[in-house]
C-alpha positions in Angstrom: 0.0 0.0 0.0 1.3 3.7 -0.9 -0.6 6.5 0.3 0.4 9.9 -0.4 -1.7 12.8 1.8 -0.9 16.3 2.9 -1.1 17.2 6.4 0.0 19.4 9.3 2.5 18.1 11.5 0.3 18.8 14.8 2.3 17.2 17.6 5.9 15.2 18.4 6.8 13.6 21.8 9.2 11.1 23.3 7.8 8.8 26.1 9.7 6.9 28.6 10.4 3.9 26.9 12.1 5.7 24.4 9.4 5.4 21.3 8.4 8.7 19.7 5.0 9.8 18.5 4.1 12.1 15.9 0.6 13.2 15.2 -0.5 14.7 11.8 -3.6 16.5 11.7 -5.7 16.2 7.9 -8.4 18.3 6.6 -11.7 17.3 5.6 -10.7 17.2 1.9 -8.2 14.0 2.8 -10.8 12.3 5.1 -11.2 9.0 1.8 -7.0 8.4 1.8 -7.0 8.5 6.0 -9.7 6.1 6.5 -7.7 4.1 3.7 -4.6 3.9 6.1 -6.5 1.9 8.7 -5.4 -0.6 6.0 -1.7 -0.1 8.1 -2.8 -1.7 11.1 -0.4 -4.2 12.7 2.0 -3.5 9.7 5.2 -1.5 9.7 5.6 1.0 6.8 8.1 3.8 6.3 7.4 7.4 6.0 8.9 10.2 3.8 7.8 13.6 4.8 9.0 16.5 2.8 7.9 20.3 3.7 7.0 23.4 1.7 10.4 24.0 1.4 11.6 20.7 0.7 13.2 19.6 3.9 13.0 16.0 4.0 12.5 13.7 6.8 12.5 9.5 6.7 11.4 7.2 8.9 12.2 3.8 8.5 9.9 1.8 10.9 6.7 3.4 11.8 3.9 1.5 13.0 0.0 3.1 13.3 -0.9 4.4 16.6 -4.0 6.3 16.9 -6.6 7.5 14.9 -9.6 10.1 15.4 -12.0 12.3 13.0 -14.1 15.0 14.7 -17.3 15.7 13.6 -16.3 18.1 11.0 -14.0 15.9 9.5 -11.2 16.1 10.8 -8.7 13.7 11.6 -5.6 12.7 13.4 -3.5 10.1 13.2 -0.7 9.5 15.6 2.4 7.4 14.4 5.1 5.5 16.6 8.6 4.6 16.3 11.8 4.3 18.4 14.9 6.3 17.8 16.5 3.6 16.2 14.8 4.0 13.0 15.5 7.9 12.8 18.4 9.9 11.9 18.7 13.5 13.4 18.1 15.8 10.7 14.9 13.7 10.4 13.9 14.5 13.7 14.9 17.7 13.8 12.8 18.2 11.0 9.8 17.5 13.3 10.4 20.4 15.3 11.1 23.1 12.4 8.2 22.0 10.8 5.5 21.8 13.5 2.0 23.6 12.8 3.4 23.6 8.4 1.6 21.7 5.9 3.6 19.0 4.7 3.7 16.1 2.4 3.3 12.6 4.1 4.8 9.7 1.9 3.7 6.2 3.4 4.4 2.9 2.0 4.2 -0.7 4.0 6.4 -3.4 2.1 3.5 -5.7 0.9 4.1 -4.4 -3.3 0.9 -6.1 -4.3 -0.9 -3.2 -4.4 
């Protein structure tokens, strides 16, 4: 499965255990290719996210948290991941780009799609 979607990055933390979290928040207009990546569940993909600039930030391991759509249409999906599968930059990119709309590259490894 590839999905590619535009979001805002809305939110980035580190827990205890040492496993990020990064929430992207999606307007109403993207509402068909979010509920598409329900499809990701109990599957590890990687993530490309490039900004308006084109910073670039990779993920290599990524695995679906959380999802939630409001009743306007809304949605948020949270993403984990532990700092093994992130370089730096990438994660510095997280921070720069908070609250910007960015482009959110997602592909599992089943090809059959």
């Amino acid at each position: 499965m590839k999905v590619k979607i535009q979001g805002v990055i809305n939110n980035m933390s580190l827990r205890k255990d040492g496993e990020y979290r990064v929430e992207f928040k999606f307007a109403l207009s993207e509402i068909a290719k979010v509920i598409s990546m329900v499809k990701l569940l109990n599957n590890n993909f990687s993530i490309g996210v490039i900004s308006e600039e084109k910073d670039k930030a990779i993920i290599t391991d990524a695995y679906f948290y959380k999802l939630s759509i409001d009743r306007e249409g809304e949605s948020k999906l949270s993403l984990s991941f532990s700092f093994e599968h992130i370089d730096n930059d990438s994660l510095a990119f997280f921070g720069k780009h908070q609250e910007e709309l960015v482009t959110i590259f997602i592909k599992n490894g089943e090809e059959s799609e």
